[in-house]
C-alpha positions in Angstrom: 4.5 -14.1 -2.0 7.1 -11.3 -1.6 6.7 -8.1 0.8 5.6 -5.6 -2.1 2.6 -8.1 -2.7 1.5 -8.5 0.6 1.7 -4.5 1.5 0.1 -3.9 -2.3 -3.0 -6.8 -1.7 -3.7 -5.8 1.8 -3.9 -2.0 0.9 -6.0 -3.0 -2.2 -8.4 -5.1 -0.2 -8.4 -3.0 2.8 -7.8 0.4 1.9 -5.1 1.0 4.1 -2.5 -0.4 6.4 0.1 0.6 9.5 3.2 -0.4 10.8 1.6 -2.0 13.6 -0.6 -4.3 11.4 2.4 -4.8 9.0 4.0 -5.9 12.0 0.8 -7.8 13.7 -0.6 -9.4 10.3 2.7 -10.4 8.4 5.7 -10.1 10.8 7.0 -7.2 8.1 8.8 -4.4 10.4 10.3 -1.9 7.5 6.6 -0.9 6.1 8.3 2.2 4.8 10.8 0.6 2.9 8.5 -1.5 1.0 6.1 1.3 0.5 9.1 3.1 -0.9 9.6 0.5 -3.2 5.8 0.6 -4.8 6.3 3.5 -5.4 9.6 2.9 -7.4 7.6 0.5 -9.2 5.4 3.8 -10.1 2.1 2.4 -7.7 0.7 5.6 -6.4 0.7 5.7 -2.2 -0.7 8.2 -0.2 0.6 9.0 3.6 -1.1 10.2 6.3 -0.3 10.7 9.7 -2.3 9.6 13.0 -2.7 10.1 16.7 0.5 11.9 18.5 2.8 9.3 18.0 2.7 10.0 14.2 1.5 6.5 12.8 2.0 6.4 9.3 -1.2 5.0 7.7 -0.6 3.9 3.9 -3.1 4.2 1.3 -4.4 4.5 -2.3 -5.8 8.0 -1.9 -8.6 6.1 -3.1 -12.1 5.3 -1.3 -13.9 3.5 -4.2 -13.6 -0.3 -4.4 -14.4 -0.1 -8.6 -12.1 3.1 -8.7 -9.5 1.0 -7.0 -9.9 -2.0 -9.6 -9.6 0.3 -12.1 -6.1 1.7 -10.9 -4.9 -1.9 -10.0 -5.1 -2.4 -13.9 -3.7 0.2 -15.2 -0.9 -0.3 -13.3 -0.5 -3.8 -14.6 -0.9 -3.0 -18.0 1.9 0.4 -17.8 4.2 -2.6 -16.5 4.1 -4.7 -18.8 4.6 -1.7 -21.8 
């Protein structure tokens, strides 16, 4: 499983996800760069920034589990048009 997956799945199944668990969870240390690329690939990703230090936390913008299933899928299917 590439780096785009495992940033896209965790965000999908957790809602959101920081450098320090990119790092932590999955050894991946340019979280920005691969978040830069979803969005190339068009996937919507919100930013927002915690604490003093200015932590990056990546999201969906999205809070609802069905809403997120929802955008997962129309994401696929613009893809593959």
């Amino acid at each position: 499983m590439n780096q785009k997956t495992i940033v896209y799945n965790h965000i999908k199944e957790k809602g959101s996800i920081t450098s320090k668990e990119a790092i932590s969870l999955y050894n991946i240390t340019r979280l920005a760069a691969i978040v830069g690329f979803l969005r190339e690939d068009g996937i919507k990703i919100k930013t927002d920034l915690e604490g003093s230090r200015s932590l990056a936390r990546y999201s969906f913008g999205i809070s609802d589990p069905v809403q997120i299933q929802l955008t997962f899928r129309e994401e696929v299917l613009e893809a593959y048009e």
